[in-house]
C-alpha positions in Angstrom: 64.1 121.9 -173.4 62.8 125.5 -173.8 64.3 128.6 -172.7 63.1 130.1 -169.7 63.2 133.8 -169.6 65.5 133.8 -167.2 68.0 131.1 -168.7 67.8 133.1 -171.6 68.8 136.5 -170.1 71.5 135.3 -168.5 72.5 133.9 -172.0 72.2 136.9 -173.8 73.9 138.8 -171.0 76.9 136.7 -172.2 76.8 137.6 -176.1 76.1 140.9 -177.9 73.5 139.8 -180.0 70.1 140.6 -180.7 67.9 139.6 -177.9 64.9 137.4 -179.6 65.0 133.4 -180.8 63.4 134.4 -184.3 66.8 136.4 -184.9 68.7 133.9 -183.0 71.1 131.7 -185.8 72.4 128.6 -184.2 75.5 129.3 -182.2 77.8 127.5 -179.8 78.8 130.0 -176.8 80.4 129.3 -173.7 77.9 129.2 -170.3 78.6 130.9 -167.5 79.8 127.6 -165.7 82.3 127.1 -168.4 80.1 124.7 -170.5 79.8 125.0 -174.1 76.1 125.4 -175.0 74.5 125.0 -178.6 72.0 127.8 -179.4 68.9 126.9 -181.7 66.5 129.3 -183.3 63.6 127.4 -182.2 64.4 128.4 -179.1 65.6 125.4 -177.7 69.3 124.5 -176.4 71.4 121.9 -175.3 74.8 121.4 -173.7 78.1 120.3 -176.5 80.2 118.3 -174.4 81.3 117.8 -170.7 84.4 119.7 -170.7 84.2 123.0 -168.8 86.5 125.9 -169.2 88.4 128.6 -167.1 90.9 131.5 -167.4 94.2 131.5 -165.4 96.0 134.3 -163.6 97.6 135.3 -166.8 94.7 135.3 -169.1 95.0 132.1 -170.3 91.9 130.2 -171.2 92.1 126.6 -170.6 90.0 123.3 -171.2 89.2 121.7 -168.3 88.6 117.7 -169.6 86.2 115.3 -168.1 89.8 112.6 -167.8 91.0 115.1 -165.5 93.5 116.4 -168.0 93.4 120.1 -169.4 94.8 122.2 -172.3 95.3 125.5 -173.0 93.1 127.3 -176.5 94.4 130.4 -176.5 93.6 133.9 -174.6 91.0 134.9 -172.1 88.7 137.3 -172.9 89.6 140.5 -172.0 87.4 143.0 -170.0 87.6 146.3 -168.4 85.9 147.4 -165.5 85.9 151.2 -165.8 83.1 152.5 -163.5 81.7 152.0 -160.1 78.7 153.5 -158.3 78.5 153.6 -155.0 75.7 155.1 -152.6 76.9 158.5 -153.2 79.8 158.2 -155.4 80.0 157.4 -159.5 84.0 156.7 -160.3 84.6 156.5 -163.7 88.5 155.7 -165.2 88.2 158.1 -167.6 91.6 157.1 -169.2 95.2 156.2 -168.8 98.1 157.9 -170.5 101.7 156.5 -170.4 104.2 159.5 -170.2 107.2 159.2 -171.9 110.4 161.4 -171.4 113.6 161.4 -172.9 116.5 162.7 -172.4 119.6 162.9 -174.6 122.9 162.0 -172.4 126.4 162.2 -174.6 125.2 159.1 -177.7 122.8 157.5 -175.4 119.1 158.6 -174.4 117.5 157.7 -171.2 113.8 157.1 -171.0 111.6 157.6 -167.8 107.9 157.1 -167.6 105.2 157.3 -165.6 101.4 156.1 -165.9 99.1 158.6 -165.2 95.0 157.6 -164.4 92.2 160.4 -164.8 89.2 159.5 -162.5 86.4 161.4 -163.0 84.0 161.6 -159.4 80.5 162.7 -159.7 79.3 163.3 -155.7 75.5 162.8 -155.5 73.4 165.8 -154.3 71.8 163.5 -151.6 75.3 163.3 -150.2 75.1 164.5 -146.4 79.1 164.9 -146.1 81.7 166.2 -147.5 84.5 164.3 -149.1 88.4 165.2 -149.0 90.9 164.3 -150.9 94.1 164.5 -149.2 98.1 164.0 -150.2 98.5 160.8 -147.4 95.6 159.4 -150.0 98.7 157.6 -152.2 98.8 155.4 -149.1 95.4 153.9 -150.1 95.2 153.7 -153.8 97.6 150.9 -155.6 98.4 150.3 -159.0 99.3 147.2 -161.0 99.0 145.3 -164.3 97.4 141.8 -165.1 100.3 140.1 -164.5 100.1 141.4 -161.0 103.2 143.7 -160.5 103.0 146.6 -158.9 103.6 150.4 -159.4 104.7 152.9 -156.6 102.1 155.8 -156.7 103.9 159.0 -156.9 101.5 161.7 -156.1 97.6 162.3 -156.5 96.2 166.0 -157.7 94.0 167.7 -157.1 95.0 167.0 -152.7 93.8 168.6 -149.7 90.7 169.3 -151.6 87.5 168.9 -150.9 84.4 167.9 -152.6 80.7 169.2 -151.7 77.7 167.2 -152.7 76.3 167.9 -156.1 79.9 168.1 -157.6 82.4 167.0 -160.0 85.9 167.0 -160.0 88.9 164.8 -162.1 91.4 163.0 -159.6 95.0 162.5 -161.7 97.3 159.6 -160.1 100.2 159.0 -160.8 102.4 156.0 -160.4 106.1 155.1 -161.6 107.6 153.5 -164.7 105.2 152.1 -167.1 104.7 148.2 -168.7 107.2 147.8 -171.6 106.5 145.9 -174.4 108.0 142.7 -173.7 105.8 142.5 -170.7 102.9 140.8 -171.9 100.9 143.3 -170.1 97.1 143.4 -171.6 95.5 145.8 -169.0 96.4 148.1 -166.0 94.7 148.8 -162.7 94.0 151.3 -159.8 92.9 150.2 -156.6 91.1 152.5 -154.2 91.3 150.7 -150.9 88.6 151.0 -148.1 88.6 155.0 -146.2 89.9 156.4 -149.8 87.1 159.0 -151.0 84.3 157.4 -147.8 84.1 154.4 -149.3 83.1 151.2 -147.3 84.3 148.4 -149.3 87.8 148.1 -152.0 87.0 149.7 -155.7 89.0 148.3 -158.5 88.9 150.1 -161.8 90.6 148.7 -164.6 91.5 149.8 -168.6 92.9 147.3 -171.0 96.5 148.4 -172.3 95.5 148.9 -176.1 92.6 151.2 -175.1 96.2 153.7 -173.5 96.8 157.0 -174.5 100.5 157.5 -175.2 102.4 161.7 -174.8 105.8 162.7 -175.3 106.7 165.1 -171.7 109.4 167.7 -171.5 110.3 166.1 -167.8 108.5 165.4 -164.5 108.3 167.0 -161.1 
């Protein structure tokens, strides 16, 4: 069976590789029904086996059997969604730093931190409104980790500011406590509900935990 073209862009779209069947070596990847899928450089493919696969809630990846049983292989792939364009708006995570204070009390030391997102906001020129950002904001954005628990947003900066078409501007948030390292935690996200910044419909931007910036504070306010 040949490749149509678009059988075979929505195969490439699932591998980094070079794009064309002469440079093509045969591969096995994984379809984008779950199948497992056999590559040839001739240009032709086939399907490996019946079984299917899926990720879990945790970012497990499991095999789904054709006896109705399953089994677990290991780790999900990981991915992070770090932009979002709207009509008027690009949002951009531009990264996340865990903020780490300590503080020496008698023999012991006490350790506080937050996790702090930088979201760049580039407001398109054909924008007919402005857009304010405002301190009640914290009400709409939420922050949480893979494993779904959640982190109390503290404060958003710069507030009761407002942003003109044609502009840019860096929006810090900043939420409580941080994951700790027996979490299991592999990424972190922010959540910018509908009404936060004009948008229309939820925006989720998310950073994976090894790709976190890590600073040593003198305190918080």
């Amino acid at each position: 069976m040949k490749i149509t073209p678009s059988i075979f862009i929505t195969l490439a779209s699932l591998l980094i590789i070079p794009i064309t069947n002469a440079e093509i070596t045969k591969q096995e990847i994984i379809n984008i029904d779950g199948r497992e899928v056999l590559l040839n450089k001739n240009g032709t493919w086939k399907f490996l086996s019946t079984d299917r696969y899926a990720n879990t809630k945790d970012g497990t990846r499991v095999r789904l059997k054709e006896d109705g049983s399953w089994q677990a292989i290991g780790n999900a792939p990981l991915k992070s969604k770090d932009q979002v364009r709207t009509t008027d708006l690009d949002i951009k995570l531009h990264k996340v730093v865990i903020e780490t204070y300590e503080k020496k009390v008698q023999k012991n030391t006490r350790i506080k931190t937050q996790t702090v997102f930088y979201v760049d906001l580039a407001y398109s020129p054909q924008a007919r409104n402005n857009i304010t950002i405002n301190k009640s904001d914290i009400s709409l954005i939420e922050v949480k980790d893979n494993n779904g628990k959640a982190y109390p947003v503290l404060s958003i900066e710069p507030n009761d500011t407002q942003m003109k078409p044609s502009t840019k501007t860096t929006v810090i948030v900043r939420a409580e406590k941080s994951p700790s390292m027996f979490d299991n935690v592999k990424s972190m996200e922010i959540v910018f509900k509908k009404g936060m910044l004009g948008i229309e419909n939820t925006i989720t931007l998310s950073q994976r935990a090894i790709d976190f910036d890590e600073e040593k504070v003198d305190g918080f306010k």
